[in-house]
N, C-alpha and C positions, 0 to 999 in steps of 0.2 A: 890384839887386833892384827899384827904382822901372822902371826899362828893361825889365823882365819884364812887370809889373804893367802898364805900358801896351802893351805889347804884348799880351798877355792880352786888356786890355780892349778894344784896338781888332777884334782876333779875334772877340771877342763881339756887340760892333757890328755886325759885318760879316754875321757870321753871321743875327742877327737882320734888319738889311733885307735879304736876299737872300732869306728866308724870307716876308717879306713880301709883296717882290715877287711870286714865285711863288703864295703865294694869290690876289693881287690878281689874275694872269695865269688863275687855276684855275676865277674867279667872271664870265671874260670871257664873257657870254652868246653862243652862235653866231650869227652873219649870217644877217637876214631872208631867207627865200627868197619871192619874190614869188609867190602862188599868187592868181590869182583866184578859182577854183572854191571855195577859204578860205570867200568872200562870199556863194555859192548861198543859205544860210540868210536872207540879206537880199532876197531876192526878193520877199516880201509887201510888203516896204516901198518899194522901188522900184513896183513894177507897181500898189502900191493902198494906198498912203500909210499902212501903221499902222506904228504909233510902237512902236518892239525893247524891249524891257525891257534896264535897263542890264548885267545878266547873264546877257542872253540868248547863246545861240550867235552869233545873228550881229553884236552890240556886241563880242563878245570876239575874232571874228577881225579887225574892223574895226580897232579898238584894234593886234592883233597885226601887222597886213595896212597900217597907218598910212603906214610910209615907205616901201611902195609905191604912193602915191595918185597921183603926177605918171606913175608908168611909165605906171599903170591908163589915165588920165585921157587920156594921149597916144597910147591905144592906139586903133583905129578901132573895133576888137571893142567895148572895155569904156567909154572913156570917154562914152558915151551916159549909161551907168546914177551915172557918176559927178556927170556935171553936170546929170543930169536935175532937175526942180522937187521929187521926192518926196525925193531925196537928203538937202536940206536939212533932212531931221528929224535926221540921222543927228550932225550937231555939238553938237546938245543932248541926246539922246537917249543915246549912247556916248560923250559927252566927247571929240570926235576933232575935227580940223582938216579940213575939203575946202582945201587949197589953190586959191588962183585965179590962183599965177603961176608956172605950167612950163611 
């Protein structure tokens, strides 16, 4: 009877982290897809220095568009607008990182 009981329990056990597991697997957010065009919105700020409001569209794809900043940066296209001088509103303004080493 005791040999039941922990068999039972271990059954129980098991059952519960495997359930677990699989939510934790269910709450995996999908992979960034790096879109620059995401960014367009931030063109005021680039081209003429005014500061995004921190909910603005373009804080929030910046934020979302984040750990794509070294592709951006490295691209010929895009990193002009990354490392340009107006840029630098953009780490106080939306709370975001420019990287300076990719």
């Amino acid at each position: 009877m005791k040999n039941l009981f922990l068999v039972v329990l271990c059954a129980l056990v098991m059952a519960l982290l495997t359930s677990n597991v699989q939510e934790i697997n269910a709450q995996t957010p999908p992979p960034i897809t790096c879109d620059a065009q995401r960014l367009a919105s931030c063109a005021g700020t680039i081209l003429f220095g005014t500061r995004p409001a921190f909910n603005s569209t373009c804080c929030k794809g910046l934020r979302q568009q984040e750990p794509c900043f070294c592709q951006f940066k490295n691209n010929p296209t895009y990193g002009q607008f990354i490392t340009s001088p107006n840029a630098q509103i953009f780490p106080s303004a939306c709370n975001v990182t420019i990287p300076t080493n990719c």
